[in-house]
KEKE-3310 file (N, C-alpha, C; in steps of 0.2 Angstrom, whole numbers, plus 5000, padded with zeros to 4 digits):
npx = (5101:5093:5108:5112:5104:5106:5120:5122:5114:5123:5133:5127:5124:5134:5140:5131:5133:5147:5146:5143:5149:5161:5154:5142:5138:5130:5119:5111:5110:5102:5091:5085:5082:5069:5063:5066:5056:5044:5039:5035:5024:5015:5012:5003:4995:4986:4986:4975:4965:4959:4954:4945:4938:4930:4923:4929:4942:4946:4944:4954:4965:4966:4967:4979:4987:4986:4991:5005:5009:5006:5013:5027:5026:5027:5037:5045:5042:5047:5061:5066:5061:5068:5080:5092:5106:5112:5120:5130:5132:5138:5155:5162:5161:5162:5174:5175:5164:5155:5149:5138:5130:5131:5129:5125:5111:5097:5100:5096:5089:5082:5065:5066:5061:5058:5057:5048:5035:5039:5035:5020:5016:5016:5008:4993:4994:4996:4984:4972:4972:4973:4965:4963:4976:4986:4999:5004:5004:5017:5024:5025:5029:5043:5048:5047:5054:5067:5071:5068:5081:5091:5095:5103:5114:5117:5122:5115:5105:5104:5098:5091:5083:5076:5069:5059:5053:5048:5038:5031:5027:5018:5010:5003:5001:4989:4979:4975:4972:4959:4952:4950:4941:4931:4927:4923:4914:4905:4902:4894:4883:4879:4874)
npy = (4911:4921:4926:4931:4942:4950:4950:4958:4970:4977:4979:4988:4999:5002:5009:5019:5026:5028:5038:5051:5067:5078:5090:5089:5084:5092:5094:5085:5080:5089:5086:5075:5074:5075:5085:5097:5098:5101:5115:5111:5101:5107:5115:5109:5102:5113:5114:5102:5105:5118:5110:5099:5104:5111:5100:5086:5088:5084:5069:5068:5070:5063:5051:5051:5052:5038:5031:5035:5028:5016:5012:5015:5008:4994:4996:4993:4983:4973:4977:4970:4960:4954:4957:4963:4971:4987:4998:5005:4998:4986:4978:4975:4985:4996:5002:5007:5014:5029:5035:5046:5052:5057:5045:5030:5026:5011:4996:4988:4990:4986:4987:5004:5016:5030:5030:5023:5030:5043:5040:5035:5047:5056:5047:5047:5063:5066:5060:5062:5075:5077:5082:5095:5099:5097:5093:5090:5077:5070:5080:5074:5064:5063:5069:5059:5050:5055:5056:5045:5040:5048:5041:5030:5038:5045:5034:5026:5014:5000:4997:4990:4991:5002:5002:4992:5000:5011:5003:4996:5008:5016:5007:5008:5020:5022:5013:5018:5030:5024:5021:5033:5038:5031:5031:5047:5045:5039:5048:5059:5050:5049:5062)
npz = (5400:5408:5415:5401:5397:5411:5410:5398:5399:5411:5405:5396:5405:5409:5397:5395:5407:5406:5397:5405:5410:5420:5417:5415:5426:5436:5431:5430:5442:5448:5439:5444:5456:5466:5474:5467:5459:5462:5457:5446:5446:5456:5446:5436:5444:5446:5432:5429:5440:5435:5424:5430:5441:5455:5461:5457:5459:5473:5474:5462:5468:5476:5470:5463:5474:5480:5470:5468:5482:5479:5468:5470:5484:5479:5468:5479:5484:5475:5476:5485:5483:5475:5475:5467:5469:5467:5456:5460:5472:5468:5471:5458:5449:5452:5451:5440:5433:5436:5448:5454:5461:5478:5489:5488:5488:5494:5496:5484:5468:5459:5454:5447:5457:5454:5440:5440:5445:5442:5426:5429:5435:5423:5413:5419:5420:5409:5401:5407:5404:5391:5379:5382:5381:5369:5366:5379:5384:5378:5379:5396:5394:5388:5399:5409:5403:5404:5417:5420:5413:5420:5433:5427:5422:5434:5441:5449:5448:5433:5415:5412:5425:5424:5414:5416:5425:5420:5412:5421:5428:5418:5419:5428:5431:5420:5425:5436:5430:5425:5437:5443:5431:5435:5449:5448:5438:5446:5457:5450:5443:5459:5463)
capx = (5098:5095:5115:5116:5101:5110:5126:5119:5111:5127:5135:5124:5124:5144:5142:5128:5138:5152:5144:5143:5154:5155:5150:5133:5133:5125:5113:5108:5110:5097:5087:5083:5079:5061:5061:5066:5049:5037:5034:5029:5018:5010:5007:5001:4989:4982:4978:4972:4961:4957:4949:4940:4933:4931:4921:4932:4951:4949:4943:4960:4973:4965:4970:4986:4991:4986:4996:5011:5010:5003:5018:5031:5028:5029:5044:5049:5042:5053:5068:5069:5061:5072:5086:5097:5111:5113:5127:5135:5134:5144:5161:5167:5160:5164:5181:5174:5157:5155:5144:5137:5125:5136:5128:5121:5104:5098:5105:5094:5087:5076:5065:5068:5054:5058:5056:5039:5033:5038:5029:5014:5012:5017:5001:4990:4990:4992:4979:4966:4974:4975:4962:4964:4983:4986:5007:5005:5007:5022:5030:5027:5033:5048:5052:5049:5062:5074:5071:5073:5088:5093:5095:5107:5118:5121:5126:5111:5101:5106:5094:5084:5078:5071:5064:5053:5050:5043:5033:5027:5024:5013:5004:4999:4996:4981:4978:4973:4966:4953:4949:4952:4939:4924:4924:4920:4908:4899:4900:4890:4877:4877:4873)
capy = (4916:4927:4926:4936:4946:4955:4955:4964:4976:4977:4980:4994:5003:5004:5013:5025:5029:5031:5044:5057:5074:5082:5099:5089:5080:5095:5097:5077:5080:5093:5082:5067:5076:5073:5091:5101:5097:5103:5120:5105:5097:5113:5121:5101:5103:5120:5112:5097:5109:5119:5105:5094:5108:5109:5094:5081:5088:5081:5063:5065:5070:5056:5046:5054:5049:5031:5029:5034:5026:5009:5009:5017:5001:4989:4996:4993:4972:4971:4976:4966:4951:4952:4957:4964:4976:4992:4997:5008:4995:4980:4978:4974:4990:5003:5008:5006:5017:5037:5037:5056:5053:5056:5040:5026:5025:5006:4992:4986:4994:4983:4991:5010:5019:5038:5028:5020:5035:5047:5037:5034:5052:5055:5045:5047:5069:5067:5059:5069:5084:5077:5085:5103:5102:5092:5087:5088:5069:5069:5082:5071:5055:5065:5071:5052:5046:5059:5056:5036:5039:5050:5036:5028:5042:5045:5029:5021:5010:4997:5002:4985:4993:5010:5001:4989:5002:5015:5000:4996:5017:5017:5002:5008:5027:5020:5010:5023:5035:5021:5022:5040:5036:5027:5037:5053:5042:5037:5056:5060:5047:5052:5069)
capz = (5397:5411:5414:5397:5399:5414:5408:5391:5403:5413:5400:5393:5410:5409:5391:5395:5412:5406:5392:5406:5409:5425:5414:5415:5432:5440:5428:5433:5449:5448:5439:5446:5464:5467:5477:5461:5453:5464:5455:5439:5452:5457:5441:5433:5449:5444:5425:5432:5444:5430:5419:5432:5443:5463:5463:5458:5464:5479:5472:5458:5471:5484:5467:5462:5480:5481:5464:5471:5486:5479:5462:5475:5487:5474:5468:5485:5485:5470:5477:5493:5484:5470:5477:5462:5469:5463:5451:5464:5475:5464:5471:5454:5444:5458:5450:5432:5434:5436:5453:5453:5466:5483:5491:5483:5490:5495:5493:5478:5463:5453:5449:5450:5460:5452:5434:5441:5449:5435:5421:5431:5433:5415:5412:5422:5419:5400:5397:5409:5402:5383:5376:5382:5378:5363:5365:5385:5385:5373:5383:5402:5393:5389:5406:5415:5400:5405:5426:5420:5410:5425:5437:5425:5424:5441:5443:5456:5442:5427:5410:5416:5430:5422:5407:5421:5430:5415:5408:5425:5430:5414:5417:5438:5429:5416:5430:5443:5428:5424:5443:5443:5427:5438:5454:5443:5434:5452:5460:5444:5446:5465:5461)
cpx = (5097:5100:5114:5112:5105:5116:5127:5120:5120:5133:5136:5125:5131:5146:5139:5131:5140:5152:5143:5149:5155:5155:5143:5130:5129:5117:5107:5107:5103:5088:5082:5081:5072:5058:5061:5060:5042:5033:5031:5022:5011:5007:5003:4994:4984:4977:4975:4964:4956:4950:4944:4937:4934:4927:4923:4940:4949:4951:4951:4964:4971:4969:4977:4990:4993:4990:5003:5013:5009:5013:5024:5033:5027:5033:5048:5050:5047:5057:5069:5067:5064:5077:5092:5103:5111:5120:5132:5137:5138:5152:5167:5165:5162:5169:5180:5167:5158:5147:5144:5132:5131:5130:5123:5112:5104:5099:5103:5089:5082:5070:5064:5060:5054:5055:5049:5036:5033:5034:5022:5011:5011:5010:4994:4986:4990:4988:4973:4965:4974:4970:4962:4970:4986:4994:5009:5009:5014:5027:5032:5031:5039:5052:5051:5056:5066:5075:5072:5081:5093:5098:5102:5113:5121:5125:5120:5106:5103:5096:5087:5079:5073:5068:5058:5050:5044:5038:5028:5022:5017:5009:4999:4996:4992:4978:4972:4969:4959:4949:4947:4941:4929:4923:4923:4914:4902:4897:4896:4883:4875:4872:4866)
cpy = (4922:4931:4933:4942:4952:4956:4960:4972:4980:4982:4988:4999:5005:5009:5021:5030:5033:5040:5052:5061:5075:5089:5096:5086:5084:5095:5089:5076:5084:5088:5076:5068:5078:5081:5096:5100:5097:5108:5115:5104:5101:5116:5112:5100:5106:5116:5107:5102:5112:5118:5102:5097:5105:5103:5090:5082:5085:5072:5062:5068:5063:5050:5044:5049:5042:5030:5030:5031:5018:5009:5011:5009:4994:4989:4994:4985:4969:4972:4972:4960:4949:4952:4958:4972:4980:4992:4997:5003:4986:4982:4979:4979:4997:5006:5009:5011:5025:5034:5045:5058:5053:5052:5038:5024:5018:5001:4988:4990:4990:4982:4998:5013:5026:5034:5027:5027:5042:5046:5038:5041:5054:5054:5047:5054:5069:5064:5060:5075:5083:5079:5093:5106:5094:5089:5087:5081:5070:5072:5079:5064:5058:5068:5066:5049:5049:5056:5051:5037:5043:5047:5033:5032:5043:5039:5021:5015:5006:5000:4998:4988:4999:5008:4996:4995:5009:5009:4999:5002:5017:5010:5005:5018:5025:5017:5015:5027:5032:5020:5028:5043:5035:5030:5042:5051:5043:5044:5060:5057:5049:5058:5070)
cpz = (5401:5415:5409:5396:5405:5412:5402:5395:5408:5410:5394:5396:5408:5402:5394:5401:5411:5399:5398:5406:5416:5424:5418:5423:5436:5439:5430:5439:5452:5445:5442:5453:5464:5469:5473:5458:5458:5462:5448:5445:5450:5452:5437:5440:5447:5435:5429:5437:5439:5424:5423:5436:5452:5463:5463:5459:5467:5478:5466:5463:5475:5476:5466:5469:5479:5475:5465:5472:5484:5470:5466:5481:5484:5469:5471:5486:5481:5471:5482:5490:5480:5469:5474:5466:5465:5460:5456:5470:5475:5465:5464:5449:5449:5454:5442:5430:5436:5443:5455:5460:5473:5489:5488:5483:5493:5492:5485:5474:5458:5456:5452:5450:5457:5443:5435:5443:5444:5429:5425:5431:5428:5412:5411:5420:5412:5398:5399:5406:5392:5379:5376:5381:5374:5364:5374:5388:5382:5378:5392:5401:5392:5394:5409:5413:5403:5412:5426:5420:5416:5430:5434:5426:5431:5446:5450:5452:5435:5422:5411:5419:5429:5416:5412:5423:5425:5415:5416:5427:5423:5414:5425:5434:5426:5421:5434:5438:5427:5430:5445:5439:5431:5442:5452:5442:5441:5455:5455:5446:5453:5465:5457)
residu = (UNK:UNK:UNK:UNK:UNK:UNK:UNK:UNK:UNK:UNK:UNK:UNK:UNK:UNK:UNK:UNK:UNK:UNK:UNK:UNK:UNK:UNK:UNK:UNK:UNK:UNK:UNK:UNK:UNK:UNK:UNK:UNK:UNK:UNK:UNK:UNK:UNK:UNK:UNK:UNK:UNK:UNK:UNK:UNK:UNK:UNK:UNK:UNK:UNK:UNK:UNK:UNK:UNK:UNK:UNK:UNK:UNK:UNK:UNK:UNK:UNK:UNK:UNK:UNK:UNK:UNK:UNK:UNK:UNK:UNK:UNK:UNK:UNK:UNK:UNK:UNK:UNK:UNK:UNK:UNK:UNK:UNK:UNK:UNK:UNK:UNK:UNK:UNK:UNK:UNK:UNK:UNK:UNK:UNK:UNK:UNK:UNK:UNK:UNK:UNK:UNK:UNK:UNK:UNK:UNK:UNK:UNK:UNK:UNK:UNK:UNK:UNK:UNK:UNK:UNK:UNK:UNK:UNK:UNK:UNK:UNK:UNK:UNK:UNK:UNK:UNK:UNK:UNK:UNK:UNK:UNK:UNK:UNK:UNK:UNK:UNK:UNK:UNK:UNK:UNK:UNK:UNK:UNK:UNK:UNK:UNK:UNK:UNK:UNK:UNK:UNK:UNK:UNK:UNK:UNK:UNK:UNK:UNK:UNK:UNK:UNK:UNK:UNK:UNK:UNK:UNK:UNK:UNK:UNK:UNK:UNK:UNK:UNK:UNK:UNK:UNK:UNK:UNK:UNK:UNK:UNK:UNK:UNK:UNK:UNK:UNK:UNK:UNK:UNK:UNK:UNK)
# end
């Protein structure tokens, strides 16, 4: 079963690939680079600043962080202990595959840490921020899908790996806001 399970996936990859152009690969190349998206960050800091006030920025980025860093190296346990090769990396897909990223990254990809790490944030600010801006969330779940489906395109991730890796990022972002959630709660009480 989990034979057809990945060759489905395999399978899928090789359609949605081969859907790109290179009109678009820049515009994916642009995409999916982690550095492009700092002026989002910085202005999603600002509301987030905004809303929760100087008291408790420091306690949501100290969380932001840890959410990162804790769904980041757990994307990482999962690829060294599951050890699925990337596409770009499958000797018998290489000449059948649009690789757009000029080098593959590491050797295994299950499950993608830009998918985890996109969602989580996704999460995490639309739903501190969903009340002072009503389709915020819609529009961050829209931009982790796109940063997953991303991955696909360029060639370094099967659909497998972005669909764990959304379900996991949205499970480590609720996560950390219900943390996010209590320490508020306690610096309150404190106070």
């Amino acid at each position: 079963m989990l034979d057809q399970l990945l060759k489905y996936d395999t399978e899928l990859f090789i359609y949605l690939n081969s859907l790109g152009s290179s009109t678009w690969d820049p515009f994916w190349m642009a995409y999916t680079a982690k550095f492009n998206w700092i002026p989002l960050y910085a202005i999603l800091l600002f509301l987030i600043f905004k809303h929760v006030g100087k008291r408790n920025i420091v306690i949501t980025v100290a969380v932001v962080a840890l959410m990162i860093l804790f769904t980041d190296q757990v994307a990482n346990l999962f690829k060294h202990g599951m050890e699925r090769p990337r596409p770009c990396h499958v000797a018998g897909l290489i000449d059948t595959i649009r690789i757009v990223k000029p080098g593959c990254g590491g050797r295994f990809g299950f499950f993608s840490g830009h998918a985890a790490n996109a969602m989580a944030t996704a999460v995490f600010v639309g739903i501190i921020l969903r009340k002072r801006f009503k389709y915020l969330l819609y529009m961050l779940l829209a931009w982790a899908f796109l940063m997953a489906y991303s991955r696909v395109y360029i060639g370094v991730h099967y659909p497998l790996d972005i669909t764990v890796g959304m379900m996991f990022g949205a499970i480590s972002g609720y996560m950390f806001y219900r943390l996010y959630r209590y320490l508020t709660a306690r610096l309150v009480k404190v106070q």
